[in-house]
C-alpha positions in Angstrom: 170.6 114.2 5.4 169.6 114.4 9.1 168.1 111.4 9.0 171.5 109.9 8.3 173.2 112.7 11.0 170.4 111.1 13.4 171.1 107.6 12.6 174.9 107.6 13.4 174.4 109.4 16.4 171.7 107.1 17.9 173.7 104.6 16.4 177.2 105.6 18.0 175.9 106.2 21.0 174.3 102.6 21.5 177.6 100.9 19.9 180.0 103.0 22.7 177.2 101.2 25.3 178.8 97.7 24.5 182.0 99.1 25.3 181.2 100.7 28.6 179.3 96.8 29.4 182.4 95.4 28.7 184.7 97.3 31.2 181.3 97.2 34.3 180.5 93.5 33.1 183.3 91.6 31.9 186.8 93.7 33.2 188.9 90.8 33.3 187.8 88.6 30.0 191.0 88.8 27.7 189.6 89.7 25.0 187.6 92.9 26.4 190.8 96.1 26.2 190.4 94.5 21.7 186.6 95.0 22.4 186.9 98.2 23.4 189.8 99.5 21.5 187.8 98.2 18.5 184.5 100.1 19.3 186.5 103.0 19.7 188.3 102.7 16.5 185.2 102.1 15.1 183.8 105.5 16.5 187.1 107.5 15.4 186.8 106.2 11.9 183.3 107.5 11.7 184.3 110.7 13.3 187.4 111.0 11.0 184.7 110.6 8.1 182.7 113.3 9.0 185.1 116.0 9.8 187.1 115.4 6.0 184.1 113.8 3.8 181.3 115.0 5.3 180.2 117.8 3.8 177.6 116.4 1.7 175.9 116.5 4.8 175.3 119.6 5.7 172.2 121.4 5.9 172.3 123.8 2.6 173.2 127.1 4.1 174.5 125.6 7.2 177.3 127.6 8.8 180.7 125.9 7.6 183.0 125.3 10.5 186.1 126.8 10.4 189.7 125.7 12.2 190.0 129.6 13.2 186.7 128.9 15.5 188.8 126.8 17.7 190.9 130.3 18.9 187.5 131.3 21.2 184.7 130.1 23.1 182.4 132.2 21.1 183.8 130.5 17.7 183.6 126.9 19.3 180.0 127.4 20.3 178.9 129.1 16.2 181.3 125.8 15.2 178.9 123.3 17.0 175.4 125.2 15.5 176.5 123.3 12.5 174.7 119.5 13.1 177.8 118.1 11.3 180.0 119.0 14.1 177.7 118.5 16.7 178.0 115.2 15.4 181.9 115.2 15.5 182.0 116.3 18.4 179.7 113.8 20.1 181.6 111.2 18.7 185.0 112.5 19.8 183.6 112.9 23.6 181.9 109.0 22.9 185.4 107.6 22.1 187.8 110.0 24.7 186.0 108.6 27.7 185.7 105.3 26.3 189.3 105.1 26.2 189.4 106.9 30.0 187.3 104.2 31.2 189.5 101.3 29.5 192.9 103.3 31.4 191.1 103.3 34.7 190.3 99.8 34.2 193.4 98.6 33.3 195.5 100.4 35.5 193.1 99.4 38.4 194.1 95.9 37.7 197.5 96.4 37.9 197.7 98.2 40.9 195.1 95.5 42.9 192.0 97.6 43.0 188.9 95.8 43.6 186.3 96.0 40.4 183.7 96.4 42.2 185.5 99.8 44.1 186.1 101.4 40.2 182.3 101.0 39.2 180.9 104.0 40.6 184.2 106.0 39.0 183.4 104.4 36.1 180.5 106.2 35.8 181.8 109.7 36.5 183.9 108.6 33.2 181.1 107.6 31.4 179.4 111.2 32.2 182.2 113.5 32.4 185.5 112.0 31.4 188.2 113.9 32.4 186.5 114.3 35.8 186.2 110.6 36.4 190.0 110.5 35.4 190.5 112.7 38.1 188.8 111.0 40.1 190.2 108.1 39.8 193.8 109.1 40.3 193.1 110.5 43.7 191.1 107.4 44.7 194.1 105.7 43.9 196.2 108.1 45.5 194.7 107.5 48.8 194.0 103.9 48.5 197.6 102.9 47.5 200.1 105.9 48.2 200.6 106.2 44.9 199.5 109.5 42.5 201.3 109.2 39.4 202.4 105.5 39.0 202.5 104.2 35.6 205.1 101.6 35.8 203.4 99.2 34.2 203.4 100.9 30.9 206.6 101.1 30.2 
């Protein structure tokens, strides 16, 4: 069984790659916010399958994670000892800053934003999500006046 855990992480991690080319390489082919929403759907699913299904694949005696283990740092850390939801885990960060990287993207295009400005806070999304989010917004801020504009999504 973690030869199978193993797999789907190596191949997880490769498949969230194509999405990440997609936004650097291709940001304004039609088709690429369907790529990317479909890897990450495709990376949710698989995540959604191992937190309710996944039990089988457990190593036998392997700590069971437990919603209460949420409530503390200590609990969160005894949750991830358990390779399963390492796993989940993984996956979940994979498809959250997918999905940051696709907002800075769009939104970027909306408000002017030369590509070639967003790659290197790109990559602060691919390595630490939120923190390229951030980053983003106050690039933004100071390179159109603008914090908090989302007028284009509604």
């Amino acid at each position: 069984m973690k030869d199978t855990l193993s797999s789907v992480f190596t191949f997880q991690s490769r498949l969230v790659m194509v999405g990440w080319l997609a936004l650097v390489c291709l940001p304004f082919w039609e088709y690429m916010p369907a790529t990317v929403m479909a890897i990450v759907l495709v990376i949710s699913a698989t995540y959604a399958y191992f937190i309710l299904f996944g039990r089988r694949f457990d190593d036998k005696g392997a700590r069971q994670p437990n919603f209460k283990d949420f409530s503390s740092l200590s609990g969160v850390v005894k949750m991830f000892a358990n390779r399963r939801a390492a796993l989940a885990g993984w996956l979940h960060y994979l498809a959250f800053d997918l999905l940051i990287g696709l907002f800075i993207v769009l939104d970027s295009q909306q408000h002017d934003i030369s590509h070639l400005m967003v790659l290197p806070i790109l990559f602060f999304a691919l390595m630490i999500g939120p923190a390229g989010l951030v980053a983003y917004f106050i690039f933004r801020a100071l390179y159109t006046g603008n914090f908090i504009d989302l007028s284009w999504a509604v």
